[in-house]
Residue, then its C-alpha position, 0 to 999 in steps of 0.5 A: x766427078x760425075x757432072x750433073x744432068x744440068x751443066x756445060x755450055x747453056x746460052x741464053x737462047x735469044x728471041x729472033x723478031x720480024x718487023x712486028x716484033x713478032x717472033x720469027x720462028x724461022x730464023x729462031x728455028x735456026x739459031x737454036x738449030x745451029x746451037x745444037x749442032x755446035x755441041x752447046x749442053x742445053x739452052x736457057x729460053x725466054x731468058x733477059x737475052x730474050x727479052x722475055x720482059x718485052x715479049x708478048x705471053x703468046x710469042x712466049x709460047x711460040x718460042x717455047x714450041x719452036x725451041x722444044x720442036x728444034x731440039x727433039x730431046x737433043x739437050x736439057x731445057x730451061x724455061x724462065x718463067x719469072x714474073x712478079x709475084x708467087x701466083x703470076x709466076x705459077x700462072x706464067x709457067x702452067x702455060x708450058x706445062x705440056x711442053x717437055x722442059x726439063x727445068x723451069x727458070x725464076x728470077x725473084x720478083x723484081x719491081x719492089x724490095x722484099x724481106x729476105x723472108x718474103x723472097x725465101x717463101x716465093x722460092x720454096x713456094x714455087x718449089x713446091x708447086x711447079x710441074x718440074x724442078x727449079x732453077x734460080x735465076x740470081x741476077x744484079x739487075x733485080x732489086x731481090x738479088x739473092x745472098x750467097x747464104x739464101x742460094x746455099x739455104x734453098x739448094x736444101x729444097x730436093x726440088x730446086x735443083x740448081x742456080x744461075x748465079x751472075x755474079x763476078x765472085x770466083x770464090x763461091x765454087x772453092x767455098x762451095x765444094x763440088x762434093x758437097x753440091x753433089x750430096x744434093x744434086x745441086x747445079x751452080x751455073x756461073x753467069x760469066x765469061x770466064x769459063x776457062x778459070x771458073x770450070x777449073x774452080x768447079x763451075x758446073x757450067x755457064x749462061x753466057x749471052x756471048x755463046x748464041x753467036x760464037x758457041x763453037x769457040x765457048x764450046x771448046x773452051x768447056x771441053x779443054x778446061x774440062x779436060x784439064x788441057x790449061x794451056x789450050x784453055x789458057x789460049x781460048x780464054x784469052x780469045x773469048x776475052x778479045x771477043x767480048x770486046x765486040x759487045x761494049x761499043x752500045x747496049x750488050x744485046x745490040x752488040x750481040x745483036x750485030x754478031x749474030x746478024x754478021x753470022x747470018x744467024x738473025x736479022x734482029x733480036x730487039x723487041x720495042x723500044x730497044x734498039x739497033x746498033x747504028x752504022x758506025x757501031x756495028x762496023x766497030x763490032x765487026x772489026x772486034x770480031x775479025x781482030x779476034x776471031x771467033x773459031x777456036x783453034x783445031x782441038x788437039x789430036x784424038x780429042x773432040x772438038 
């Protein structure tokens, strides 16, 4: 079946800062080049990678054009723009609106418990207002995290168009069939590691943070679950999963932090008052990366890598 215009390979494209915690454009400029160009489907700005909580609204923008200059219309791009309330997160995402996105992003407000009613009526509100189509950002941080029922009942709306759901569950893509997501255009993204076995269970595609260091090898494991190729998915999976190793010795984002500045990608990604791995840390994620490797094996012959 047909994938959607959303789907595959979309990281959480991270923020690159200088000494100021300004944005660095130039290493930025890079990292989404350098994704690009390692076959990734599209990119997810100003996302929790990017720590667009911590970012000012002017870097914000910055990111916004530098990303949108790097990719020329090379692949689909989300902005998240989520913010408190109904009127702050409109506010937030008509900076942007003479940028060519193609979908805007929204967690649920996030610092006070709301009714069920109340986070249905931010979504259908922003739905039906905002200059391009959305996308849902569910997430278990927040403290509005939406129920798998709430996700289907706005998949209802013609213009919200699809979700990141970061939940572990492998069940919602077999209770929530391909065909039927089809009937309303709808994306499920799955925010997990697990590509090999949620693409074959019918994820349409993933946001994993991991893929702005190591896109080539997620790339390939959507191509080979994709293809129906199991045991080249089987081994990839396997090295992913190794991989991810890397990030458990400290906070998950200065982990990453530490893969992509062993990748020469970025200096750092973390703005005030997070902060770097030290010393010994980063030599244990160095040492999980070259105990695992991070490029996958040739593709097969006659088949894109």
């Amino acid at each position: 079946m047909e994938l959607p215009h959303l789907h595959g390979i979309v990281p959480p494209l991270a923020s690159p800062v200088g000494p100021d915690d300004a944005i660095d454009a130039a290493a930025l400029r890079k990292l989404a080049g350098f994704l690009i160009d390692s076959g990734v489907h599209g990119l997810w700005v100003m996302g929790t990678t990017a720590r667009f909580d911590l970012i000012t609204d002017a870097d914000a923008r910055t990111a916004a054009e530098t990303v949108v200059e790097v990719n020329a219309g090379r692949v689909p791009l989300v902005l998240n723009v989520s913010d408190m309330g109904t009127r702050r997160t409109l506010e937030r995402a008509s900076r942007h609106d003479d940028l060519p996105f193609d979908y805007y992003a929204a967690l649920p407000p996030w610092y006070q418990p709301f009714s069920g009613g109340e986070v249905m009526g931010y979504f259908y509100a922003l739905a039906d207002a905002l200059a391009r189509p959305l996308v849902i950002y569910n997430a278990p941080w927040v403290c509005n995290q939406l129920s798998f029922d709430q996700i289907r009942t706005l998949a209802e709306h013609p213009r919200i168009v699809g979700v990141k759901d970061v939940n572990p569950s492998l069940f919602r893509t077999q209770d929530w069939t391909v065909p039927a997501r089809r009937e309303r255009d709808f994306t499920y993204l799955h925010g997990s590691d697990l590509i090999g076995t949620s693409t074959a269970l019918g994820a349409d595609g993933f946001v994993p943070a991991i893929g702005n260091a190591f896109p080539e090898l997620t790339v390939a494991l959507w191509d080979a679950a994709r293809g129906g190729d199991e045991a080249r998915a089987f081994r990839l999976q396997n090295q992913l999963t190794r991989l991810a190793r890397a990030l458990s010795f400290g906070g998950m984002l200065a982990c990453l932090e530490a893969c992509c500045r062993h990748r020469g990608l970025l200096d750092r990604m973390l703005p005030c008052p997070m902060a770097s791995l030290d010393p010994e840390a980063t030599r244990r994620v160095v040492r999980a990366i070259e105990e695992a490797g991070f490029l996958p094996e040739p593709a097969p012959e006659g088949v894109s890598a």
